[in-house]
Structure formats: C-alpha cells, structure tokens
C-alpha positions as CSV (number, residue, x, y, z in Angstrom):
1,X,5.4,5.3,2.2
2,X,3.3,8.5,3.4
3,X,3.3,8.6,6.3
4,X,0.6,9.6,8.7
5,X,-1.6,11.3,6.1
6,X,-5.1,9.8,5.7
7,X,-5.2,11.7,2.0
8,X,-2.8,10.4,-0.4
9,X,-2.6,10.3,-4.5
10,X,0.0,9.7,-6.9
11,X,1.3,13.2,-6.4
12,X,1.5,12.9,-2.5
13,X,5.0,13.8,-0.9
14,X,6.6,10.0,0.9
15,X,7.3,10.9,4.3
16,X,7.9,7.6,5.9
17,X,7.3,6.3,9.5
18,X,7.9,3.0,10.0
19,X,10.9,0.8,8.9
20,X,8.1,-1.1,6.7
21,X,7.6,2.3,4.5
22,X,11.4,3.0,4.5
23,X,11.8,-0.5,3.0
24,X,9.0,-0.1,0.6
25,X,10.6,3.5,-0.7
26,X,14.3,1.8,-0.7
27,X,12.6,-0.8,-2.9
28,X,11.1,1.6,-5.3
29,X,14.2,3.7,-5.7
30,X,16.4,0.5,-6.7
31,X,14.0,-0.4,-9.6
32,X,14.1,3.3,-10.3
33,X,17.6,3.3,-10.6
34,X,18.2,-0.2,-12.0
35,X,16.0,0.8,-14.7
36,X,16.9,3.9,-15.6
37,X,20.7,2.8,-16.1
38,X,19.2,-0.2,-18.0
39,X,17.1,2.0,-19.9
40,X,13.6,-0.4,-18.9
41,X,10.5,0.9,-18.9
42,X,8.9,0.6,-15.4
43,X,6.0,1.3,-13.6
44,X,5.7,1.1,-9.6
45,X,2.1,0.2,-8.2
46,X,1.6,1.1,-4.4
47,X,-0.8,-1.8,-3.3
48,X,-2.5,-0.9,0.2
49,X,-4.7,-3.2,2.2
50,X,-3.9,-6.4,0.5
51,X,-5.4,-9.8,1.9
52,X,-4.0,-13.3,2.5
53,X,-3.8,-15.7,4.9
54,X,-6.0,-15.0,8.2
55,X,-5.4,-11.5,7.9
56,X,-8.0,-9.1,10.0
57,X,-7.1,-5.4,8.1
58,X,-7.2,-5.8,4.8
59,X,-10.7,-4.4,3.1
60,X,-11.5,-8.0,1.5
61,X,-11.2,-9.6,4.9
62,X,-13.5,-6.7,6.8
63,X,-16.0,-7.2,4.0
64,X,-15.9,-11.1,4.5
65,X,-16.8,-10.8,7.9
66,X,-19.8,-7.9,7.7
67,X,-21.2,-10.6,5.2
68,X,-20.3,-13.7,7.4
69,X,-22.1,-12.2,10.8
70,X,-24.2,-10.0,9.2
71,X,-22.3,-6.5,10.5
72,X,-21.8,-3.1,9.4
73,X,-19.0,-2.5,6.9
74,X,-17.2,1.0,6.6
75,X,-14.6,2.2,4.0
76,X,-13.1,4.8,5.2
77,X,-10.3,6.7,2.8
C-alpha cells in the first residue's frame, strides 16, 4: 500500500502502485467502514514479506537458504 518508498511506518502516506496494493487499501477501508457503522473495535496489521509454500522473497525463506548453502544473508529495510 506505499508505494515505491523503501521507508515506511505506521504514519506513512498509501500511495499505491500496483492493483495488489489497491486491493490491499480497498480491503482496509471496508473493515474501516464496516466497523465503524457497527461500532467494532478493529485493528489493521500490514504483514510484509510473509512465507509459504516454495516462496523465494519472503525474509524466512532467504534466511532458510543462507543457512541451507551456507551464503550471505542481508536485511535490507
């Protein structure tokens, strides 16, 4: 939902690129919404870089491979 920005925090402005992010900040505004009329408390967690299946991006999949072949692992952001 940011965009291109490489430094984000909770405060950041959402300045999607991709249909993905568009979704992702649709979503957000609908339990926003839905809960507000409802009168829920809610709370929205942005996940980034999660892992499943054969994935190659996610952090816990990079570190699983620097520890399988013995390489170099960088976290960057």
């Amino acid at each position: 939902v940011y965009g291109l920005s490489e430094n984000t925090d909770e405060a950041s402005s959402c300045n999607p690129i991709s249909m993905n992010g568009h979704t992702k900040l649709f979503n957000e505004k609908i339990v926003e919404d839905f809960c507000k009329i409802e009168n829920i408390n809610y709370l929205i967690l942005r996940l980034f870089n999660t892992y499943g299946g054969r994935d190659t991006f996610s952090v816990i999949s990079k570190l699983i491979n620097a520890a399988k072949y013995k390489g170099e692992f960088t976290l960057v952001n």
